[in-house]
SEDOLUM-766981 format. One record per atom (N, C-alpha, C): residue number from 1; atom name; x, y, z. Coordinates in pm, 1 decimal. Layout:
BEGIN
> NUM:CA:X:Y:Z
...
END
This chain:
BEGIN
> 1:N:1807.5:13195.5:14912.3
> 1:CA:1815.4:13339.1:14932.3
> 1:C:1717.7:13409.7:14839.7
> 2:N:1680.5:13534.4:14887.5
> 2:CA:1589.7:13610.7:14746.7
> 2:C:1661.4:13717.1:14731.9
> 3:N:1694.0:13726.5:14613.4
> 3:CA:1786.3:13855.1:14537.4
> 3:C:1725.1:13933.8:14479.7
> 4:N:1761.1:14040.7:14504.0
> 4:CA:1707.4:14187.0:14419.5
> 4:C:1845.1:14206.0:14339.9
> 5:N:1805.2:14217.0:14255.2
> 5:CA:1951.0:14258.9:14174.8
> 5:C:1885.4:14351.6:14072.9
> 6:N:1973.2:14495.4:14062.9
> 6:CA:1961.5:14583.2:14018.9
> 6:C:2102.2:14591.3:13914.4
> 7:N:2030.3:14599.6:13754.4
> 7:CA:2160.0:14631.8:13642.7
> 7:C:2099.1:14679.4:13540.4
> 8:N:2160.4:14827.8:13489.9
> 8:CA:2069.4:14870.7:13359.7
> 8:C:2098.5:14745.5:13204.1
> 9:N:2227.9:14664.8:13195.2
> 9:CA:2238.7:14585.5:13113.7
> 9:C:2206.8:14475.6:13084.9
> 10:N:2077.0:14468.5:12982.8
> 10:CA:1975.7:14358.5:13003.6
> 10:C:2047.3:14248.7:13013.2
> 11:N:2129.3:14223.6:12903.3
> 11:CA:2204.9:14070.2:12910.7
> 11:C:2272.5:14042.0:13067.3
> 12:N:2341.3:14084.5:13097.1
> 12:CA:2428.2:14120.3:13237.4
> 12:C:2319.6:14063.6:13352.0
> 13:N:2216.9:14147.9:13316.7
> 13:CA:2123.8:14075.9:13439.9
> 13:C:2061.2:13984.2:13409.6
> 14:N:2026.1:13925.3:13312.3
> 14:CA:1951.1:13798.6:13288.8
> 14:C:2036.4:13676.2:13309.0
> 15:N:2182.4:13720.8:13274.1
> 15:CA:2275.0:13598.1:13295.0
> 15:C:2273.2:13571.0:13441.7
> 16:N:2310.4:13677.0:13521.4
> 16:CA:2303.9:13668.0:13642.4
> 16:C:2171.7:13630.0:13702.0
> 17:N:2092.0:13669.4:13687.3
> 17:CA:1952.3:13614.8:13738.4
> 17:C:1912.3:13445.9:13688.9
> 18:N:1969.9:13384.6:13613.9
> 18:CA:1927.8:13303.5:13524.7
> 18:C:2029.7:13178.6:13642.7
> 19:N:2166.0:13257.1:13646.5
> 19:CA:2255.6:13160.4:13716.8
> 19:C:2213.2:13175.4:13876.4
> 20:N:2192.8:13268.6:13960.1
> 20:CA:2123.3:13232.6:14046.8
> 20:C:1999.5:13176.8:14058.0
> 21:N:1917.8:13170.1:13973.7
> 21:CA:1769.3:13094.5:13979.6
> 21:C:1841.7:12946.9:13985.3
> 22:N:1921.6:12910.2:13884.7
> 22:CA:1911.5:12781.6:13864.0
> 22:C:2026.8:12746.6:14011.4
> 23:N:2054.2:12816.9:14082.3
> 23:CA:2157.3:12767.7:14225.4
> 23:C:2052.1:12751.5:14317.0
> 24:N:1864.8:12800.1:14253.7
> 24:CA:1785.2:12735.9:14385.8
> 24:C:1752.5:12889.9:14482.8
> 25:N:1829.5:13040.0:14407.6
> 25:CA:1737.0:13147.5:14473.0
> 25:C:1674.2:13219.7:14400.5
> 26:N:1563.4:13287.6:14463.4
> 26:CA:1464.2:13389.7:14423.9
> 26:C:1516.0:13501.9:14404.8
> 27:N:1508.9:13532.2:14242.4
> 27:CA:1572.0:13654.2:14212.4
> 27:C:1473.6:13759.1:14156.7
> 28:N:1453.0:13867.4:14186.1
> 28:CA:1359.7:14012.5:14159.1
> 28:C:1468.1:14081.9:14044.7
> 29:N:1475.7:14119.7:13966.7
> 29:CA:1561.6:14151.6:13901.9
> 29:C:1482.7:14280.3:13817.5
> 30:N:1546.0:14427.3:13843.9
> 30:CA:1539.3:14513.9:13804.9
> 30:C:1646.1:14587.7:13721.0
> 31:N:1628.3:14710.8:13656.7
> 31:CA:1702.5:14747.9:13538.2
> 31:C:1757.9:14923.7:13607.6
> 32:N:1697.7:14943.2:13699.7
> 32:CA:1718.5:15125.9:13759.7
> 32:C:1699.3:15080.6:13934.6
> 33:N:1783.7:15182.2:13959.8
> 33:CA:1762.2:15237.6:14095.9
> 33:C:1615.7:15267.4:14158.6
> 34:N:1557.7:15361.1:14078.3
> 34:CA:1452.7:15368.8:14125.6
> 34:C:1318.3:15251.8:14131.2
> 35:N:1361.4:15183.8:14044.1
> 35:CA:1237.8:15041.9:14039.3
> 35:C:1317.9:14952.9:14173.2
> 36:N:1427.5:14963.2:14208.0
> 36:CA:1465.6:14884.7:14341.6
> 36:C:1386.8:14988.4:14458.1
> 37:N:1437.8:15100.3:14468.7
> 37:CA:1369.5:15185.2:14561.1
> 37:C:1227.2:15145.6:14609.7
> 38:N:1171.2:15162.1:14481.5
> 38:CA:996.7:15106.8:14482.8
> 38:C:986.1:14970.6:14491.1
> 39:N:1054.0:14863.5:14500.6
> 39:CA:1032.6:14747.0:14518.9
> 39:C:1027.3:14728.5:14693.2
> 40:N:1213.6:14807.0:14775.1
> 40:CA:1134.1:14870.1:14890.7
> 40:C:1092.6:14894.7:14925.3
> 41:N:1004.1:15011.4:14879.1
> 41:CA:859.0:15090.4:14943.0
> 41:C:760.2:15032.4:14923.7
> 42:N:731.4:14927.5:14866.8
> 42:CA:643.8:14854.4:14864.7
> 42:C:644.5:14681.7:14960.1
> 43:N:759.7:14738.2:15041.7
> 43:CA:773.0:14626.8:15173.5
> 43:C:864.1:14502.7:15151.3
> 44:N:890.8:14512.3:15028.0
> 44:CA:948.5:14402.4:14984.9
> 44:C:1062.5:14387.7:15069.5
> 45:N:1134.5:14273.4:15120.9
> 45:CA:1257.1:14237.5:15211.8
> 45:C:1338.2:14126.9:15106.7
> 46:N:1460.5:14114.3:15128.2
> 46:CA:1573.5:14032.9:15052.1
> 46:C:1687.3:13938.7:15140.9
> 47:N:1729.4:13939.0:15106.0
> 47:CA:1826.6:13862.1:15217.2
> 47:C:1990.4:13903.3:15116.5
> 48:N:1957.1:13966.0:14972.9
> 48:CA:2089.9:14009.7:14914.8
> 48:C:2031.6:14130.7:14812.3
> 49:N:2099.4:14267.8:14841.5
> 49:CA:2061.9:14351.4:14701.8
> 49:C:2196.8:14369.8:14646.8
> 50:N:2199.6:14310.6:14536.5
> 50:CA:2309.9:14298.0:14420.4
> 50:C:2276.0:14394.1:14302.6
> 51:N:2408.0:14530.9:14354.6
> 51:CA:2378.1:14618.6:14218.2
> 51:C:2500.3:14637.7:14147.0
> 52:N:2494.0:14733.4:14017.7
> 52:CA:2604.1:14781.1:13988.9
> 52:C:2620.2:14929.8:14015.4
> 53:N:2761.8:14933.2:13976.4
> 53:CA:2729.0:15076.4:14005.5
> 53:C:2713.6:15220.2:13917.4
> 54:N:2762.4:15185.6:13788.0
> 54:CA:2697.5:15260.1:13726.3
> 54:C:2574.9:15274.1:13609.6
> 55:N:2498.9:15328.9:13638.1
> 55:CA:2380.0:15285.2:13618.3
> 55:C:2323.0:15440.2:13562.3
> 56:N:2202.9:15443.1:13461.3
> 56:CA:2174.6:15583.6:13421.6
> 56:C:2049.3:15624.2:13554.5
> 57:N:2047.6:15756.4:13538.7
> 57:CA:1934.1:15840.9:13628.2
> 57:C:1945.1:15803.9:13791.0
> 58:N:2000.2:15711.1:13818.0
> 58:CA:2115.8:15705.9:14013.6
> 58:C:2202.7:15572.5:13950.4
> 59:N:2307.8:15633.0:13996.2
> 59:CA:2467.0:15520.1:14023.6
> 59:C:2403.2:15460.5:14181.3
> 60:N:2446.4:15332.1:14147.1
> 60:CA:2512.9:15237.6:14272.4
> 60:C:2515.1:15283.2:14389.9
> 61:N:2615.3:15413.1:14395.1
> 61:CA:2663.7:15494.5:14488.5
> 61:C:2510.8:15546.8:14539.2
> 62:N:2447.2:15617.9:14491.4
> 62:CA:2343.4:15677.3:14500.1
> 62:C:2208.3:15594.1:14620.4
> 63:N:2237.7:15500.9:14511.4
> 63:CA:2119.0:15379.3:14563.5
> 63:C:2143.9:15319.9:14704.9
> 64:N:2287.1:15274.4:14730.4
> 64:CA:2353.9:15257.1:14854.2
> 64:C:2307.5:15341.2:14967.7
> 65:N:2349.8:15465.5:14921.4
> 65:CA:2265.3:15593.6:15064.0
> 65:C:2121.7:15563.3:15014.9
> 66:N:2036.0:15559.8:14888.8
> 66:CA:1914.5:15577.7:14933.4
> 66:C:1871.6:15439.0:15098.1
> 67:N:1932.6:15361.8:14999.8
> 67:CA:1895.7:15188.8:15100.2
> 67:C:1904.6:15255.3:15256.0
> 68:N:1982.4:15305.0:15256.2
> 68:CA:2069.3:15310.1:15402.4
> 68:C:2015.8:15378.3:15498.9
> 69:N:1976.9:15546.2:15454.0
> 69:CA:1856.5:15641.5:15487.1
> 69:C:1725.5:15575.4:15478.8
> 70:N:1657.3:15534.4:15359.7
> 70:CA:1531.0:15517.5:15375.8
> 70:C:1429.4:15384.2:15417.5
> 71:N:1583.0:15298.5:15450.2
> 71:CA:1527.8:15175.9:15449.7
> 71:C:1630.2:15103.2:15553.8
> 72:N:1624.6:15153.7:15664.8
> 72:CA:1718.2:15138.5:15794.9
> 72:C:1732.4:14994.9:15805.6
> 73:N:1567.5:14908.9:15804.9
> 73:CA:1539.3:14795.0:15863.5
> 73:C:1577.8:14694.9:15765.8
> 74:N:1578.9:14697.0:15649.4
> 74:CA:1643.5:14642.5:15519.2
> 74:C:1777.5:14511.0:15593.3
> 75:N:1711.8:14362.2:15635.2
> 75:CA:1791.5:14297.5:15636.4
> 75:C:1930.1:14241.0:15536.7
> 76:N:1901.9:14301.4:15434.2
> 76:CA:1967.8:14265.5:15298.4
> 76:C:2122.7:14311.3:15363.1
> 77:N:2197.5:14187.7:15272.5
> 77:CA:2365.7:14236.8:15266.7
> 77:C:2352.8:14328.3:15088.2
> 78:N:2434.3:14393.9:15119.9
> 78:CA:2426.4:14436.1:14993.9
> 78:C:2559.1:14465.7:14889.5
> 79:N:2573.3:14412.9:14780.4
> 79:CA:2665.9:14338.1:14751.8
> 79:C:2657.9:14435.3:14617.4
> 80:N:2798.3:14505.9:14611.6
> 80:CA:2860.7:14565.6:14474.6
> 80:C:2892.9:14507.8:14349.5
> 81:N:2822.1:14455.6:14220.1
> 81:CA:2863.5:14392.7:14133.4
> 81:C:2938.0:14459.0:13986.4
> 82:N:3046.6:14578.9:13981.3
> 82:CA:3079.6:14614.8:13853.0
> 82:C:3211.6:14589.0:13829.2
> 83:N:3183.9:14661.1:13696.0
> 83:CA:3349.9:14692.3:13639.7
> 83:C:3417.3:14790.8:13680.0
> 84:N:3363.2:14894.1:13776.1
> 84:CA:3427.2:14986.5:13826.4
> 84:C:3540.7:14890.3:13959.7
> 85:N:3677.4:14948.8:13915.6
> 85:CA:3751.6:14828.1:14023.6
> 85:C:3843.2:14977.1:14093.4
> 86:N:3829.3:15064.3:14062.5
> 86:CA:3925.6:15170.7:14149.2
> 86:C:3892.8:15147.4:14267.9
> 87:N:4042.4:15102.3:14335.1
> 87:CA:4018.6:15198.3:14514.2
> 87:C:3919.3:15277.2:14558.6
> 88:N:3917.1:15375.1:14496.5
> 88:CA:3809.5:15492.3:14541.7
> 88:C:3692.0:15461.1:14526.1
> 89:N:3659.4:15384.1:14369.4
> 89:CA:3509.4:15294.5:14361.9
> 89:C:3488.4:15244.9:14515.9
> 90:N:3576.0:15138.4:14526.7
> 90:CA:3552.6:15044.3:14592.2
> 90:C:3495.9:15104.8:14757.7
> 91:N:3603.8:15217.3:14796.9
> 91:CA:3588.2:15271.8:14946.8
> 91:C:3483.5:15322.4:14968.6
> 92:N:3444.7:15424.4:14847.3
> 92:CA:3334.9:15492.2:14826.2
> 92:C:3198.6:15388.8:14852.4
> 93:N:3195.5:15269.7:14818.7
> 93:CA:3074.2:15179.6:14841.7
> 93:C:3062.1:15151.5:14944.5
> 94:N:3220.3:15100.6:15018.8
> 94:CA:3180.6:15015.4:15162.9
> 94:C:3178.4:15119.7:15226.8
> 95:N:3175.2:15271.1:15218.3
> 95:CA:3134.4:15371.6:15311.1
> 95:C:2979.9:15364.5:15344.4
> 96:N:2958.4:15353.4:15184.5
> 96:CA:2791.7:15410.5:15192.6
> 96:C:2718.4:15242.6:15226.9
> 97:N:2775.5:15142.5:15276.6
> 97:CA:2704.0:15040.1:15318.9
> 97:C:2722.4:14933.0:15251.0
> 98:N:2808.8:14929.0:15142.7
> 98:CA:2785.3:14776.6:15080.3
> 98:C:2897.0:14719.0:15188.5
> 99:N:2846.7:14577.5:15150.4
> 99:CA:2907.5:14456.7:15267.7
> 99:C:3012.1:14374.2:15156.1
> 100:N:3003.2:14391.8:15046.3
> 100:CA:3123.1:14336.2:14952.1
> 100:C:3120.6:14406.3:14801.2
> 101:N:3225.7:14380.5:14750.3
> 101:CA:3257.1:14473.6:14644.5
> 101:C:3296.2:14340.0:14524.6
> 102:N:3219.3:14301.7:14394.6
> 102:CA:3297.9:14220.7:14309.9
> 102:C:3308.3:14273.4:14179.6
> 103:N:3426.0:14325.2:14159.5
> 103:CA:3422.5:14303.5:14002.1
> 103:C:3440.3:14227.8:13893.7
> 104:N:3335.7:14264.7:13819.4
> 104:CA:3273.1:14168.4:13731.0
> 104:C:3373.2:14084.1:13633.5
> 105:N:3461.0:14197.7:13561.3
> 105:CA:3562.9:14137.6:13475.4
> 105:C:3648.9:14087.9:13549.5
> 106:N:3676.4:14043.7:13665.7
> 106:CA:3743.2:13903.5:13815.2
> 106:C:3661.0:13821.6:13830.1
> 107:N:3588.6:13765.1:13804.9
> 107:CA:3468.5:13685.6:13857.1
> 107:C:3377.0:13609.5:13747.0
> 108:N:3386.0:13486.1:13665.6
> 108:CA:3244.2:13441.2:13623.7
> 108:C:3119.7:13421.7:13653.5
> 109:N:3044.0:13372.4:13653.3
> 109:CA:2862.1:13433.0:13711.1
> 109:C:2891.2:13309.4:13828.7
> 110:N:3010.1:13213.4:13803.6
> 110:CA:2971.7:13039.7:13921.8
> 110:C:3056.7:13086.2:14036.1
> 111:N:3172.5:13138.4:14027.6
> 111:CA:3228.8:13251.4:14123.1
> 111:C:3117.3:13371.8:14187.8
> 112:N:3077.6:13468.9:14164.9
> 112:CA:3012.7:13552.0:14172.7
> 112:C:2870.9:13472.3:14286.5
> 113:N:2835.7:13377.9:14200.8
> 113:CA:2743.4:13316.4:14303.6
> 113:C:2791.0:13211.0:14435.0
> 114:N:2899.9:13194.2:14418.5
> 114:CA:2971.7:13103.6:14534.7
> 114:C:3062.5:13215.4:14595.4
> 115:N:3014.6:13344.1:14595.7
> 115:CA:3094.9:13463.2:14656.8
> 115:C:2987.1:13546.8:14739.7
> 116:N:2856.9:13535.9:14679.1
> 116:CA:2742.8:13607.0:14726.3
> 116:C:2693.7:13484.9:14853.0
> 117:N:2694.8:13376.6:14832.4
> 117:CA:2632.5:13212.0:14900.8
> 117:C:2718.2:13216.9:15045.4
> 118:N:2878.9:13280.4:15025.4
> 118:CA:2983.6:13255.7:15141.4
> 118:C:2907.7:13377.9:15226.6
> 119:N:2819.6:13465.8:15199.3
> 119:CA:2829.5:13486.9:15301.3
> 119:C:2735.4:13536.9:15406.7
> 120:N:2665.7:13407.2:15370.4
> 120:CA:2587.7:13325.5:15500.8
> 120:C:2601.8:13251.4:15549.3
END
């Protein structure tokens, strides 16, 4: 698979990027919303965009509608990765398009990646 994964917390994403590289996928790994945006607009395609959702200068939430509006053709599943675990978090995402919701403090990085893998 090739992953875009979007997390402002450096450690957070390197672990995660580090444990999917070594499961054998291509991971793009950004720190803001807007460097995913521009990784889009610059044609790039994924097969998973893994974000969190709160994030400084656009939340999760944010990024979800941008994907959705500006990037119709975007084969990517796109997959919720935080600590935000409210109901309302959660509805609020699969409104705006995510295809799964994990929170982080439920999940170690070998879970998390045998959760993102199920579902293809």
């Amino acid at each position: 698979m090739k992953i875009l994964l979007v997390d402002d917390d450096n450690f957070l994403r390197d672990m995660y990027a580090t444990k999917f590289s070594q499961g054998g996928h291509e991971v793009d790994a950004v720190d803001s919303g807007a460097l995913a945006l521009g990784r889009l607009s610059q044609g790039a395609t994924y097969d998973v965009i893994m974000l969190d959702m709160v994030m400084p200068g656009m939340s999760g939430l944010e990024l979800l509608e941008h994907i959705k509006k500006e990037f119709p053709d975007q084969p990517a599943k796109l997959v919720v990765l935080s600590n935000q675990g409210q109901e309302e978090d959660i509805r609020e995402a699969t409104e705006a398009g995510a295809t799964t919701y994990i929170i982080k403090a439920e999940s170690v990085p070998s879970e998390v990646l045998h959760k993102v893998e199920s579902l293809f």
